[in-house]
C-alpha positions as CSV (number, residue, x, y, z in Angstrom):
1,X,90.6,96.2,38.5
2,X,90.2,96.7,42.4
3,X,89.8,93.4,44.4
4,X,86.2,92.9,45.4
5,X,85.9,93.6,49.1
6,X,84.9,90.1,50.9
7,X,81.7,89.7,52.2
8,X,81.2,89.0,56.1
9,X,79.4,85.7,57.4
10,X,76.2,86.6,58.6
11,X,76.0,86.3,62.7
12,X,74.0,82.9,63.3
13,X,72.7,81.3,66.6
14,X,75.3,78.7,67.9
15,X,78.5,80.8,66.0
16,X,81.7,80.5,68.0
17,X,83.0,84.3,67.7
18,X,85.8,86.5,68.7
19,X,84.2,89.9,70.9
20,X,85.9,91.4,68.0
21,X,84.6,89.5,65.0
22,X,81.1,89.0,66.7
23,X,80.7,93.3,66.6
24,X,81.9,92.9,62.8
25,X,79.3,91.0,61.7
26,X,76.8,92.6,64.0
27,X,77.5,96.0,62.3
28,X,77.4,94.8,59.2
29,X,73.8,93.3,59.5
30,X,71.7,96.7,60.2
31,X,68.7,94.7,59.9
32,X,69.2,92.7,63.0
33,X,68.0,94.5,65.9
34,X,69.7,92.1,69.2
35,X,72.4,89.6,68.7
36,X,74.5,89.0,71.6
37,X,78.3,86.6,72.8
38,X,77.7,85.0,75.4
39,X,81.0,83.3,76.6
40,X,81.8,83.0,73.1
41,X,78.5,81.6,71.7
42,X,76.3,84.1,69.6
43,X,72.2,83.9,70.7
44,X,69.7,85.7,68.8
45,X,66.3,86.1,70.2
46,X,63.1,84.9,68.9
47,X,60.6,87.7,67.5
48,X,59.6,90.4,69.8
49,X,55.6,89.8,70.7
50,X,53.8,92.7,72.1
51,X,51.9,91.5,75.7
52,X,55.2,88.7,76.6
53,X,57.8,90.8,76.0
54,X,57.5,94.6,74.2
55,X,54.9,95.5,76.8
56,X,56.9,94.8,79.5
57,X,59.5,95.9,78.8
58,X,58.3,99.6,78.2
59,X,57.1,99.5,81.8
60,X,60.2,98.7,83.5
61,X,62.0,101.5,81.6
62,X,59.2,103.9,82.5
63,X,59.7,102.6,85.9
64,X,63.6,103.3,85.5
65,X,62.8,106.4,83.9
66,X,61.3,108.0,86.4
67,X,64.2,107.0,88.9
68,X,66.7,108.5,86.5
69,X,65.1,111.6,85.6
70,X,65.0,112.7,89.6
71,X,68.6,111.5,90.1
72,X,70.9,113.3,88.9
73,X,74.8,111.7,88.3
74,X,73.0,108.0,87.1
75,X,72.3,107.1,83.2
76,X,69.9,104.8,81.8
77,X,70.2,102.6,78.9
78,X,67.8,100.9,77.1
79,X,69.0,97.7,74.3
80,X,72.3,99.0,74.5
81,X,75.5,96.9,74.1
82,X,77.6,95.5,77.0
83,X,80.8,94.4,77.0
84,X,81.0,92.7,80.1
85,X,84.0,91.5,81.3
86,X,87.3,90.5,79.9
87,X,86.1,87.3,78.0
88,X,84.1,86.9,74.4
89,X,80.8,88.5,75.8
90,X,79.0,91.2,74.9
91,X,75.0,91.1,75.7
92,X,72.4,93.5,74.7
93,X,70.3,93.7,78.0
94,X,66.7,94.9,78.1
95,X,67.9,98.1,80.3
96,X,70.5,99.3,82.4
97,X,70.9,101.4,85.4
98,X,74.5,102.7,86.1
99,X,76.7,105.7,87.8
100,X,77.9,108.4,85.3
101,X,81.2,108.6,87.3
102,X,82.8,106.7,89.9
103,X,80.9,103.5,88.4
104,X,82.1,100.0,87.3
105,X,81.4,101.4,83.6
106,X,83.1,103.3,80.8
107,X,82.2,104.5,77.3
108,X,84.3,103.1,74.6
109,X,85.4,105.3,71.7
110,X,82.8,103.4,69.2
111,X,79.8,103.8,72.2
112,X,80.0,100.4,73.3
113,X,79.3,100.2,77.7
114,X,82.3,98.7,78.9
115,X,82.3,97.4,82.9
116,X,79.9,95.9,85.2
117,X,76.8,98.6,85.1
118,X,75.3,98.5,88.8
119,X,71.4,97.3,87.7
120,X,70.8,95.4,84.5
121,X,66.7,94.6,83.6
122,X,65.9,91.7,81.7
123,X,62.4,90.7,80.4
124,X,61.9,87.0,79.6
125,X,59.1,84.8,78.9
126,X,59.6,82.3,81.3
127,X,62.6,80.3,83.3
128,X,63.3,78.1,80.5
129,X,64.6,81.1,78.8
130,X,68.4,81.7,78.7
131,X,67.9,85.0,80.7
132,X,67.3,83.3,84.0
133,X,70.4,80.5,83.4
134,X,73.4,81.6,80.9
135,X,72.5,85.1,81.1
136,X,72.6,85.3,84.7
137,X,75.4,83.4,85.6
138,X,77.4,85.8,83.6
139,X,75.7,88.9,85.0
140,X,77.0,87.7,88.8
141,X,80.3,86.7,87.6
142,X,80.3,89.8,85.6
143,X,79.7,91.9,89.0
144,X,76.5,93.3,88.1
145,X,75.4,94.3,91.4
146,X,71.6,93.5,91.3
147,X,69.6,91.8,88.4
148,X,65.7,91.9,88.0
149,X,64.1,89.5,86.0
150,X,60.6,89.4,84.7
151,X,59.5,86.4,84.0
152,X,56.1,87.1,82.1
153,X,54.7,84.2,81.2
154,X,55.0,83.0,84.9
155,X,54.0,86.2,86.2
156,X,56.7,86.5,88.2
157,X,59.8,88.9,89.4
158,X,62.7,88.2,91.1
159,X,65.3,90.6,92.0
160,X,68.8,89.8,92.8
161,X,71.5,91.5,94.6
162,X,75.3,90.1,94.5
163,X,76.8,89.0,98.1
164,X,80.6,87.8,98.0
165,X,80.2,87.0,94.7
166,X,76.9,85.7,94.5
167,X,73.4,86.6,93.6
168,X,71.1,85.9,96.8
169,X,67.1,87.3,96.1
170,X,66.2,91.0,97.5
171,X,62.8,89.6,99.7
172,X,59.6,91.9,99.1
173,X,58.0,93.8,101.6
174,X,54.6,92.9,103.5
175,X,53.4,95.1,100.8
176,X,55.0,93.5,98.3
177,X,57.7,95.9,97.4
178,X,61.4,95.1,96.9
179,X,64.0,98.5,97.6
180,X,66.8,98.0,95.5
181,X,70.2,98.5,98.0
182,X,72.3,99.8,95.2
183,X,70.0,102.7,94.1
184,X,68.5,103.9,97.4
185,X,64.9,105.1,97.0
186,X,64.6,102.9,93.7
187,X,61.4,101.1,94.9
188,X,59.5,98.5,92.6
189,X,56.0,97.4,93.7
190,X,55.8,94.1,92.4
191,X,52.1,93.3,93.0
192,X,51.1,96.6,91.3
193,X,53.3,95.9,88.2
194,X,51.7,92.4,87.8
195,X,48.5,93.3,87.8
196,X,49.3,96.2,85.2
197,X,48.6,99.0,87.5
198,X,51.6,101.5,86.2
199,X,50.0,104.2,88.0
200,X,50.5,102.4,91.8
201,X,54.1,101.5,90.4
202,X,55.0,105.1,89.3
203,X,53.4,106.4,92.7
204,X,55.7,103.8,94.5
205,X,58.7,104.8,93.4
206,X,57.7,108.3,93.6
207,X,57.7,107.7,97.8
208,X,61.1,106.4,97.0
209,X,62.2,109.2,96.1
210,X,60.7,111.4,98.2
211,X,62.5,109.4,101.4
212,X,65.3,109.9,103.4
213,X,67.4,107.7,101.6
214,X,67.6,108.9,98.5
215,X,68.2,112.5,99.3
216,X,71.2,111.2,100.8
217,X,72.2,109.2,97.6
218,X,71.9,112.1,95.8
219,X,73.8,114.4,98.2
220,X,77.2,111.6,97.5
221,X,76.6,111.7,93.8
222,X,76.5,115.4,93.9
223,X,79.4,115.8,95.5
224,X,81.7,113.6,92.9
């Protein structure tokens, strides 16, 4: 009679997990749609509401969309899994921005992102949530260039860029834009996206795209 094949632990907030154990249980609980390690420590999010969090989201990967679609060499990813650097993490962030070649990233064999992707997007209710603390502290150490956080309770967006090895903000315009430094012509108007004006923010980064800059970016990636 064949031995009964042993059941996995189910993934629980507050677990202390191997990177390698951690993605065993993961994959073994379909149902689950974000669990991430986090220095070793499992988190799983509350539910997903629509206007704090879903919502949001969707903009800032239309936003990113748009970027992505009229630059060719970059990939986007959107809830994807990260296994950032060489210690027991592996997040799930809300979207990613990152070179196809001559990045900080590679594809693992099971489709896991491996490396430091060059933007990562977060959405979080507020800055008691464990985006703006943990999370971030191991997206600089991590060497994720820039990090954007939308804070949505506060109505709020910050936008970080890493400087000798730490995150310092990226100020906003007089017009309340902030240009990203890693993604020329990637252009976010902050005002517009507040106040739910998606039309103003796809125009902005539109410009972006249009300038200077960016058709310089995308002259270096070509020639890769």
């Amino acid at each position: 009679m064949p031995e009964p094949c042993p059941v996995l632990p189910s993934l629980r907030p507050g677990d202390r997990l191997t990177r390698e154990e951690f993605e065993h249980r993961y994959e073994a609980m379909p149902h689950v749609k974000k669990a991430e390690l986090i220095e070793g420590v499992v988190h799983m999010p509350s539910p997903v509401y629509i206007p704090s969090h879903a919502k949001p989201h969707g903009r800032m990967v239309t936003w990113l969309g748009v970027y992505d679609a009229l630059t060719p060499g970059l990939e986007m990813a959107d809830n994807g899994s990260l296994r950032l650097g060489a210690g027991e993490t592996e997040v799930q962030p809300d979207a990613m921005l990152y070179r196809a070649i001559g990045g900080n990233t590679r594809l693992s064999d099971a489709g896991y992102l491996e490396g430091a992707p060059e933007l990562v997007v977060e959405v979080a209710l507020s800055s008691a949530d464990y985006d703006d603390g943990v999370k971030r502290r191991v997206y600089q150490r991590g060497g994720v260039q820039e990090y954007v956080l939308w804070r949505t309770a506060e109505q709020r967006v910050d936008w970080w860029a890493l400087q000798a090895g730490a995150y310092v903000p990226l100020p906003a315009s007089a017009q309340g834009i902030i240009a990203s430094r890693v993604f020329p012509g990637l252009w976010l108007d902050v005002v517009a996206l507040l106040e739910d004006r998606m039309a103003q923010v796809l125009a902005t980064v539109q410009r972006g795209l249009a300038s200077a800059e960016h058709a310089a970016f995308v002259a270096e990636l070509s020639s890769r």
